[in-house]
TIRO-2110 file (N, C-alpha, C; in Angstrom, 1 decimal):
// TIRO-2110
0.9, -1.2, 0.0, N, 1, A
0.0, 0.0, 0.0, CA, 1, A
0.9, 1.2, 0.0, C, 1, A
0.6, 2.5, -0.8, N, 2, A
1.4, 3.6, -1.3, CA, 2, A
1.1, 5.0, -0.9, C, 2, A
1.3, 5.8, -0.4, N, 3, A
0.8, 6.8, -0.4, CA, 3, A
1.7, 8.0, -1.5, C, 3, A
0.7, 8.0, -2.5, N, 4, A
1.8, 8.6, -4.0, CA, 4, A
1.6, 10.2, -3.8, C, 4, A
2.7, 10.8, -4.2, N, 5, A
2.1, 12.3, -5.0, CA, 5, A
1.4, 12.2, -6.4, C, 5, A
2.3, 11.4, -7.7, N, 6, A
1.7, 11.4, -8.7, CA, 6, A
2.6, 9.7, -9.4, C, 6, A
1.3, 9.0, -9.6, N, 7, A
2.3, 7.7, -9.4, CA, 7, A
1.4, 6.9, -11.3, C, 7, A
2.1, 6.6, -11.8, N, 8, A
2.1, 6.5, -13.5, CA, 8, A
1.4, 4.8, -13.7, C, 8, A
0.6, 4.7, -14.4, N, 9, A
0.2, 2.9, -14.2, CA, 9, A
1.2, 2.3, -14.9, C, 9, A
1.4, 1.1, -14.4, N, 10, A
2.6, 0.0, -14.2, CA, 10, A
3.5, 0.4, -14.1, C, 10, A
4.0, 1.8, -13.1, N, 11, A
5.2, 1.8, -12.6, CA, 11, A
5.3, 1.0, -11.9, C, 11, A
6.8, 1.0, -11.0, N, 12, A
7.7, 0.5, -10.6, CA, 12, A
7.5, 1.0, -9.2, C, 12, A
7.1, 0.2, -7.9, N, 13, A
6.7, 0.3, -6.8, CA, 13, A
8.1, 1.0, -5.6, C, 13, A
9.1, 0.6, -6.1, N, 14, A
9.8, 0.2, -5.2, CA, 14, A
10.8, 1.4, -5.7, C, 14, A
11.1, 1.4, -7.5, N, 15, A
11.6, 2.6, -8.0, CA, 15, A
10.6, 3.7, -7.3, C, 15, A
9.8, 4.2, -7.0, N, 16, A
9.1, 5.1, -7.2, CA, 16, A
9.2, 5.5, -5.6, C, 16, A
9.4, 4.5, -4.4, N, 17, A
9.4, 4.8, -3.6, CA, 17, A
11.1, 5.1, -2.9, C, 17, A
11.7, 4.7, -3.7, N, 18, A
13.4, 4.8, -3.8, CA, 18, A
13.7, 6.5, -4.2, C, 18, A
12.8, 7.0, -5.0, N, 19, A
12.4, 9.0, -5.0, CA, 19, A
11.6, 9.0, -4.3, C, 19, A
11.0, 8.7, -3.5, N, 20, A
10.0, 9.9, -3.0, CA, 20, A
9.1, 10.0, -3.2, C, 20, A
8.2, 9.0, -4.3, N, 21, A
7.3, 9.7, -5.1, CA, 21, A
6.2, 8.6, -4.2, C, 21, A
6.6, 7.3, -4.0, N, 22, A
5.5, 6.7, -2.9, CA, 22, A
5.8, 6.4, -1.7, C, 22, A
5.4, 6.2, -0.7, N, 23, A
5.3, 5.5, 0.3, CA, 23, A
5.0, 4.3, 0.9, C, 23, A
5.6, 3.2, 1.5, N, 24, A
5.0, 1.8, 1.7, CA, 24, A
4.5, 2.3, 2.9, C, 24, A
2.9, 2.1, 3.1, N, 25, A
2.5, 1.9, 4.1, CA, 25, A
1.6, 0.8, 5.1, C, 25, A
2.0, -0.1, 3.9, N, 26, A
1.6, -1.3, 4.7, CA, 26, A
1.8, -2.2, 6.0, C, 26, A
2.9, -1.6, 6.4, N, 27, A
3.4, -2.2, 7.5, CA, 27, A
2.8, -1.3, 9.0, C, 27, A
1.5, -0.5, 8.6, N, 28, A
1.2, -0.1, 9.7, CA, 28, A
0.2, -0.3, 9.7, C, 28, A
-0.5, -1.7, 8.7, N, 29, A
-1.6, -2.3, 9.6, CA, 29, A
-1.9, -4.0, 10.0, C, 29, A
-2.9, -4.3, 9.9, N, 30, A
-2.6, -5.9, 10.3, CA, 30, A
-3.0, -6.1, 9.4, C, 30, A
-2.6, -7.3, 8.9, N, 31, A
-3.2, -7.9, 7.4, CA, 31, A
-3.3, -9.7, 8.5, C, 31, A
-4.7, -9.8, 7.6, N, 32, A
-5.4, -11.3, 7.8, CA, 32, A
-5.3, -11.9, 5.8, C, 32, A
-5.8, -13.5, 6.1, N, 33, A
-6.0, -13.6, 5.3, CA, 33, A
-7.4, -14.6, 5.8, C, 33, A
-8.2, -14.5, 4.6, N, 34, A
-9.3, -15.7, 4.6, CA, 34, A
-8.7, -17.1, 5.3, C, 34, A
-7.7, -17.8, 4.2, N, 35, A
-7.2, -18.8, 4.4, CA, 35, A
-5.7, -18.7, 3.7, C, 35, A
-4.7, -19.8, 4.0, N, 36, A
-3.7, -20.1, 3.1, CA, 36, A
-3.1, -21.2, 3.5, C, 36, A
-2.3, -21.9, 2.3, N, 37, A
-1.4, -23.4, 2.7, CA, 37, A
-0.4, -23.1, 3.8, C, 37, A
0.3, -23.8, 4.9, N, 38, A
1.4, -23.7, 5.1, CA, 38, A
2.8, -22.7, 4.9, C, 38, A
3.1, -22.3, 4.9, N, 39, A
4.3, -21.1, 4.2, CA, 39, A
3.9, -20.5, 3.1, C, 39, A
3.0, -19.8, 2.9, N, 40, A
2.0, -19.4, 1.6, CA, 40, A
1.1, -18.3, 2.4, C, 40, A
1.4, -17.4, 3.4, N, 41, A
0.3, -16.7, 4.4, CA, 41, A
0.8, -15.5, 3.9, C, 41, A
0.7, -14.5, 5.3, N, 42, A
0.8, -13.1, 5.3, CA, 42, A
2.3, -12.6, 5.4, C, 42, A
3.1, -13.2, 5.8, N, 43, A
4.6, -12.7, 5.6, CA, 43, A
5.3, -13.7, 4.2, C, 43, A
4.9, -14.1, 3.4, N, 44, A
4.8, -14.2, 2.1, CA, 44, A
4.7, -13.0, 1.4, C, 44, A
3.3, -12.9, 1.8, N, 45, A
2.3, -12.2, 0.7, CA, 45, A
2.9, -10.3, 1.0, C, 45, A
3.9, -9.8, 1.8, N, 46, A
4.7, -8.8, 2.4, CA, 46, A
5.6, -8.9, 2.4, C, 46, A
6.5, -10.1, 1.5, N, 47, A
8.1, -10.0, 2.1, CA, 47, A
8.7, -9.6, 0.9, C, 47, A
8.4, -8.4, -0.2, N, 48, A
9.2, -8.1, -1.7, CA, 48, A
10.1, -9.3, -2.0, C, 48, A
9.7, -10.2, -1.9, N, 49, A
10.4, -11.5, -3.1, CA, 49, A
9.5, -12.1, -4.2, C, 49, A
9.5, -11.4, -5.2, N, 50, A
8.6, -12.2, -6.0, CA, 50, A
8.9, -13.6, -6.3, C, 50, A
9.3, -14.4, -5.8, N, 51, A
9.6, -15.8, -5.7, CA, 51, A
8.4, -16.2, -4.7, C, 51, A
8.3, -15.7, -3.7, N, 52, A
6.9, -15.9, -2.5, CA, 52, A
6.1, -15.0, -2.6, C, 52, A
4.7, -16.0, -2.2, N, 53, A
4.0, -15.5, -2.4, CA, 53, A
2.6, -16.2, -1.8, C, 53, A
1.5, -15.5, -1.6, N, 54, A
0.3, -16.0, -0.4, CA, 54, A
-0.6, -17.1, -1.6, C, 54, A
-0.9, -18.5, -0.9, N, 55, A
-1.6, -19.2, -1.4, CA, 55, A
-2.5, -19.5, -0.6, C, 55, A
-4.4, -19.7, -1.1, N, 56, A
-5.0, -19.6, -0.4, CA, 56, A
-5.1, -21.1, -0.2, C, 56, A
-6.3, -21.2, 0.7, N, 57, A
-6.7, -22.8, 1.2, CA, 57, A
-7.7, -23.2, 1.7, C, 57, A
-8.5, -22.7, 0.8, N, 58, A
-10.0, -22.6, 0.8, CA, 58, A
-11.2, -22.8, 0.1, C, 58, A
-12.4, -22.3, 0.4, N, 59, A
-13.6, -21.5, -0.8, CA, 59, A
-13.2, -20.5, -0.9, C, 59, A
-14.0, -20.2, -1.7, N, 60, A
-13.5, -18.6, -2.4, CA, 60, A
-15.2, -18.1, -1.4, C, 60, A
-14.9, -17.1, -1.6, N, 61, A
-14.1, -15.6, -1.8, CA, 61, A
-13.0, -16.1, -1.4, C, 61, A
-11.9, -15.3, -1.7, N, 62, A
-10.3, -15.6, -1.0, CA, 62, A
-10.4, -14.0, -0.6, C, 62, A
-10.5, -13.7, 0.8, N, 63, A
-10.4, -12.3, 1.3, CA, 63, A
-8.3, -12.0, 1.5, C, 63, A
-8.3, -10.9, 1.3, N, 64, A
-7.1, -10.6, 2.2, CA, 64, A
-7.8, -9.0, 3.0, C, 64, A
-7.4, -8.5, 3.9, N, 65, A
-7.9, -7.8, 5.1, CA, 65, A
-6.5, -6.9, 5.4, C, 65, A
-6.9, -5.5, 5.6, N, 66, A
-5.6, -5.0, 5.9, CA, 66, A
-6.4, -3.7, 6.5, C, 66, A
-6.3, -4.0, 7.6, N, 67, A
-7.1, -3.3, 9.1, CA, 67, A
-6.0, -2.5, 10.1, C, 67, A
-5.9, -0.7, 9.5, N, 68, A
-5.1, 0.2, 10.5, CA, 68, A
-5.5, 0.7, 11.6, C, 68, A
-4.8, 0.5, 12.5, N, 69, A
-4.8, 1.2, 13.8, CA, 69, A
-5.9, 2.4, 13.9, C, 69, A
-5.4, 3.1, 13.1, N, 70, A
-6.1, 4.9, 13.1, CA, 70, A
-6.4, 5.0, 12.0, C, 70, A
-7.8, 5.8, 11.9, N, 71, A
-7.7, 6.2, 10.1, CA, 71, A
-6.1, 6.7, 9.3, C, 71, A
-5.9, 6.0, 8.6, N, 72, A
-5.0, 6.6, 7.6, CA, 72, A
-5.3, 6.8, 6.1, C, 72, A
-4.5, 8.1, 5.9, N, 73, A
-4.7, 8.5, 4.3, CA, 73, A
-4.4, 7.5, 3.0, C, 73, A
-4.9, 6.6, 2.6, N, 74, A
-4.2, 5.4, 1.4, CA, 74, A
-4.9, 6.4, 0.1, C, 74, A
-4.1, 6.8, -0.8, N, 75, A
-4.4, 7.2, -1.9, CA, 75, A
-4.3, 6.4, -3.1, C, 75, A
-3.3, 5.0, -2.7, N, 76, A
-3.3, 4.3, -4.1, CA, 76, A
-3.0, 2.8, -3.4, C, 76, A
-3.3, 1.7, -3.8, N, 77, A
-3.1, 0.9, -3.6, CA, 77, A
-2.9, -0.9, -4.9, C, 77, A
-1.5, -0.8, -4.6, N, 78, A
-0.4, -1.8, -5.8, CA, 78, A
-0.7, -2.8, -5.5, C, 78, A
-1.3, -3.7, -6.4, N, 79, A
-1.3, -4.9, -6.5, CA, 79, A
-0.2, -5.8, -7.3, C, 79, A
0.5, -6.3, -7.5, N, 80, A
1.4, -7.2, -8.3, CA, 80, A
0.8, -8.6, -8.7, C, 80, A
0.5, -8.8, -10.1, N, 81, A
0.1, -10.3, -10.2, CA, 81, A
1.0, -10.9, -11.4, C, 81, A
1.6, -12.0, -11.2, N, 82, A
1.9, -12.4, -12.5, CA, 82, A
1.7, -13.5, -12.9, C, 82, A
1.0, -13.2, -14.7, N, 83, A
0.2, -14.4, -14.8, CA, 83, A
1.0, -15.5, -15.5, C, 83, A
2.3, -14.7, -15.8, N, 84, A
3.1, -16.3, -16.8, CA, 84, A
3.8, -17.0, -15.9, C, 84, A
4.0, -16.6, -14.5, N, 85, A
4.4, -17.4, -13.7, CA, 85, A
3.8, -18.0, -12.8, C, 85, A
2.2, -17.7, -12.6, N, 86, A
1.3, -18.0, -12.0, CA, 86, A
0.9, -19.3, -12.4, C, 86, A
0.9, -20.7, -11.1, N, 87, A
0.6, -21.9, -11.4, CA, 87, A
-0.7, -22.1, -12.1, C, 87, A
-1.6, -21.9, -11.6, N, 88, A
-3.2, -21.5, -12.0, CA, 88, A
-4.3, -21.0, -11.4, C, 88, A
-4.0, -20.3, -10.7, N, 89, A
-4.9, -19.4, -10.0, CA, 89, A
-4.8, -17.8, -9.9, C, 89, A
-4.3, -17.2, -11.1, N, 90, A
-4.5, -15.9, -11.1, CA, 90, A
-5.6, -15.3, -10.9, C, 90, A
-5.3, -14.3, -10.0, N, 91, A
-7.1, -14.1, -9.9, CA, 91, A
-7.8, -13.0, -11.2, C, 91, A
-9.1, -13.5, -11.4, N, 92, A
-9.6, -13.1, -12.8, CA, 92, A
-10.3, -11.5, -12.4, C, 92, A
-10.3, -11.5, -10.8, N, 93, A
-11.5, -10.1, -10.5, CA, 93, A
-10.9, -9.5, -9.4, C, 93, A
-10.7, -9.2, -8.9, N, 94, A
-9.9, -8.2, -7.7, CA, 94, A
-11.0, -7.2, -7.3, C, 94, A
-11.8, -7.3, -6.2, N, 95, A
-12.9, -6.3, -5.8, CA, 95, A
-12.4, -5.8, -4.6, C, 95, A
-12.0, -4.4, -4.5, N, 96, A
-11.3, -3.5, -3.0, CA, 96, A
-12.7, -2.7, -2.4, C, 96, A
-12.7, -3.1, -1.6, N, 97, A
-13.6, -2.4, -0.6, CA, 97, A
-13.0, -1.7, 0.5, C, 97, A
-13.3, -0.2, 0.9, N, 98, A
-12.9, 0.4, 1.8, CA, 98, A
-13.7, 0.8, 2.7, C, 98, A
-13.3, 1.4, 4.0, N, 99, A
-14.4, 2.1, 4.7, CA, 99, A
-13.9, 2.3, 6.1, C, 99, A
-14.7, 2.5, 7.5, N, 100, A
-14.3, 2.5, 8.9, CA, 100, A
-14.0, 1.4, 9.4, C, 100, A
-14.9, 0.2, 9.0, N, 101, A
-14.7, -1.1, 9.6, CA, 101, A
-15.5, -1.8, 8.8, C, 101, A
-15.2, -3.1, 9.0, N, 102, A
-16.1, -4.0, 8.3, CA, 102, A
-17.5, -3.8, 8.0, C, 102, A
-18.4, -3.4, 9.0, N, 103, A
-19.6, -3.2, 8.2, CA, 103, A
-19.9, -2.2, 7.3, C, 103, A
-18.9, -1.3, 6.9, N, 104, A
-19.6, -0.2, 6.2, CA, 104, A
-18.6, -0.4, 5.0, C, 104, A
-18.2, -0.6, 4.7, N, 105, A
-16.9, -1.0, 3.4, CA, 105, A
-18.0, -0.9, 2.4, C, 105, A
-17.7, 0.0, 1.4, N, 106, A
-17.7, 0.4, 0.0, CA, 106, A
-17.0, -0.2, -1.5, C, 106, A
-17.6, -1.0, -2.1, N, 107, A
-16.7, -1.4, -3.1, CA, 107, A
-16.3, 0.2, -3.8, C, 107, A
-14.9, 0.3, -4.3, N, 108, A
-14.3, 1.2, -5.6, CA, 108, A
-14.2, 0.1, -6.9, C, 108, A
-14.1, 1.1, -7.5, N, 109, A
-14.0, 0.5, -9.1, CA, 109, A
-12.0, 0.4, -8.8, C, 109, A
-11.9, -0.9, -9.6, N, 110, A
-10.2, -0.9, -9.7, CA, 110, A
-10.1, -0.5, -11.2, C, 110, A
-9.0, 0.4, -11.1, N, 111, A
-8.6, 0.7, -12.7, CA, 111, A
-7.3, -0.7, -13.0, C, 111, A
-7.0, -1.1, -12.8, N, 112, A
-6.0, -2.2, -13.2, CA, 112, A
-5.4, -2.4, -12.0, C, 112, A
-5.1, -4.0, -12.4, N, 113, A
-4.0, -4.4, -11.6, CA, 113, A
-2.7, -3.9, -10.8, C, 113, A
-2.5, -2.7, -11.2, N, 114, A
-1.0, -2.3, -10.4, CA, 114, A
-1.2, -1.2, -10.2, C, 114, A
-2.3, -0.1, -9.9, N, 115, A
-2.4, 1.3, -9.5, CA, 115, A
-4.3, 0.9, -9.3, C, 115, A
-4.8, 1.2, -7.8, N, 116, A
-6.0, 1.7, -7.4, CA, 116, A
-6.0, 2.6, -6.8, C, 116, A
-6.7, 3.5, -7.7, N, 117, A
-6.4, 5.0, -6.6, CA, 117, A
-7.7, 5.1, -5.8, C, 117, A
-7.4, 5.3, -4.5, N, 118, A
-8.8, 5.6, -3.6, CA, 118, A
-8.7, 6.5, -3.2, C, 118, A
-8.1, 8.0, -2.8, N, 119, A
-8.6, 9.1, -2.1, CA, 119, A
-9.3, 9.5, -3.8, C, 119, A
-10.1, 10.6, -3.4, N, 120, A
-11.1, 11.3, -3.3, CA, 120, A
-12.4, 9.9, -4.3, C, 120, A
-12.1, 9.5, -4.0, N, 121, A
-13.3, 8.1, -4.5, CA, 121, A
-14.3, 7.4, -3.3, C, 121, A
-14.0, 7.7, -2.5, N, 122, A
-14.9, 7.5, -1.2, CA, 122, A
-16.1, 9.1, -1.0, C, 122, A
-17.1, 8.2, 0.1, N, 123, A
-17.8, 9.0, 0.7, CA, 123, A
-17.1, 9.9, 1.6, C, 123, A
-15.5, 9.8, 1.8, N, 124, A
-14.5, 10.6, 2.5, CA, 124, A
-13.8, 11.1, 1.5, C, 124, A
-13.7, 12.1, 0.8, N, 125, A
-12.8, 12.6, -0.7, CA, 125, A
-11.2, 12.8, 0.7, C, 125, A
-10.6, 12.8, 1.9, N, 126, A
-9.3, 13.0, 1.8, CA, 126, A
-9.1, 11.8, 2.1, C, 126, A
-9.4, 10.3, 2.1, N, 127, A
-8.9, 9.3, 1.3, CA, 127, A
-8.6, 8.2, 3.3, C, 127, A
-9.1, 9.1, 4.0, N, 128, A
-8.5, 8.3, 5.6, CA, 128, A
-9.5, 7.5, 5.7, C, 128, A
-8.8, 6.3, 6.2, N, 129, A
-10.1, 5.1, 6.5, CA, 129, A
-9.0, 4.1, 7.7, C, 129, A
-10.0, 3.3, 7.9, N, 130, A
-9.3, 2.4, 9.2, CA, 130, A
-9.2, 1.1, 8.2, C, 130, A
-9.8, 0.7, 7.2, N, 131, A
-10.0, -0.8, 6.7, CA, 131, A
-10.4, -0.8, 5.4, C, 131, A
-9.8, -1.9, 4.5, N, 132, A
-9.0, -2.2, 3.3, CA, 132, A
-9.8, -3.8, 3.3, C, 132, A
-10.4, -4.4, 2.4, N, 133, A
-10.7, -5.7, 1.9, CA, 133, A
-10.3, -6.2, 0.7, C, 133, A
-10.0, -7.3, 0.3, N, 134, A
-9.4, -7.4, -0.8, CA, 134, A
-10.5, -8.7, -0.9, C, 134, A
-11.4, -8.6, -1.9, N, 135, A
-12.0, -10.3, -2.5, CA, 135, A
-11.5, -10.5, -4.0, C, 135, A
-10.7, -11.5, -3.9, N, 136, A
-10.4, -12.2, -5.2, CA, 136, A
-11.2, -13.5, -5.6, C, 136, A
-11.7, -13.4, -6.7, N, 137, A
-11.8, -14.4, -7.6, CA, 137, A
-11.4, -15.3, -8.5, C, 137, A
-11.2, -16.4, -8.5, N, 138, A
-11.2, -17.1, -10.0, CA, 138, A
-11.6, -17.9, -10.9, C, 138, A
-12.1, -17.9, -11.9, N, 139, A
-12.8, -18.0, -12.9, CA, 139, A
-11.8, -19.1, -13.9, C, 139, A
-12.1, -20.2, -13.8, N, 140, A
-11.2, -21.1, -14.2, CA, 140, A
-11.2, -20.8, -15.8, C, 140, A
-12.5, -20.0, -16.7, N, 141, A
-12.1, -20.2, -17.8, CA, 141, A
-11.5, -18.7, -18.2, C, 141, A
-11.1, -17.9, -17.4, N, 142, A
-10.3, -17.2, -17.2, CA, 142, A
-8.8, -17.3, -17.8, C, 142, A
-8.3, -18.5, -17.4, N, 143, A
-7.0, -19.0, -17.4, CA, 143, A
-6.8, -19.3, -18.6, C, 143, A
-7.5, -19.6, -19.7, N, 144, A
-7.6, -19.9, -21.1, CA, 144, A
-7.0, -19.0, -21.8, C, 144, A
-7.2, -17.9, -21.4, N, 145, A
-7.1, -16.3, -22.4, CA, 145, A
-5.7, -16.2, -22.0, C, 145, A
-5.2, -16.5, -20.9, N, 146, A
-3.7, -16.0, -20.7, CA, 146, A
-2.7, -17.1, -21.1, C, 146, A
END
């Protein structure tokens, strides 16, 4: 999670925060997941190695949950997926929901995979919230096209 001044779709997360231009701010809230295999969880799914990475182990929905302390300002939020190295379960739908807490979470429209911008897209335009939902899906004939 990023907090950008002006951040370009499919940039470079890590370039971008190496200037200045984003913020990692994920490490100031708690992230759950629905489910996952064994060594496939939440310090996978946070540790910048694209080699690891969170596998679920479940039904779907496949939730991931990223619940801060205090409202904070998230203005964009990076997802990384890759589908040529992806065993078979890339997810086909990525639905982010925001809000105070679980019961009041708002689905946003995602513009792509690697840039969701959420401030001024809420019922809150300066973008502070306590809670982040992530529901992925997959669509086995999904996998076909890639």
């Amino acid at each position: 999670m990023t907090t950008p001044n002006k951040t370009p779709p499919g940039a470079d997360p890590k370039q971008l925060e190496r200037t200045g231009t984003v913020r990692e701010i994920g490490s100031q809230a708690v992230w759950s997941l629905s489910s996952c295999k064994p060594g496939f969880g939440v310090d996978q799914l946070r540790d910048d190695n694209l080699e690891t990475y969170w596998q679920s182990d479940g039904s779907q929905p496949h939730l991931v949950n990223i619940q801060f302390r205090r409202k904070t300002t998230v203005k964009t939020l990076c997802i990384y997926a890759d589908y040529k190295s992806d065993e078979s379960y890339t997810p086909s739908k990525i639905s982010v929901r925001v809000g105070n807490n679980f019961h009041n979470l708002q689905e946003i429209r995602v513009s792509g995979f690697f840039w969701c911008k959420i401030k001024g897209l809420l019922y809150n335009p300066s973008g502070r919230l306590n809670y982040v939902t992530l529901k992925i899906k997959f669509d086995p004939s999904y996998a076909s096209y890639i």
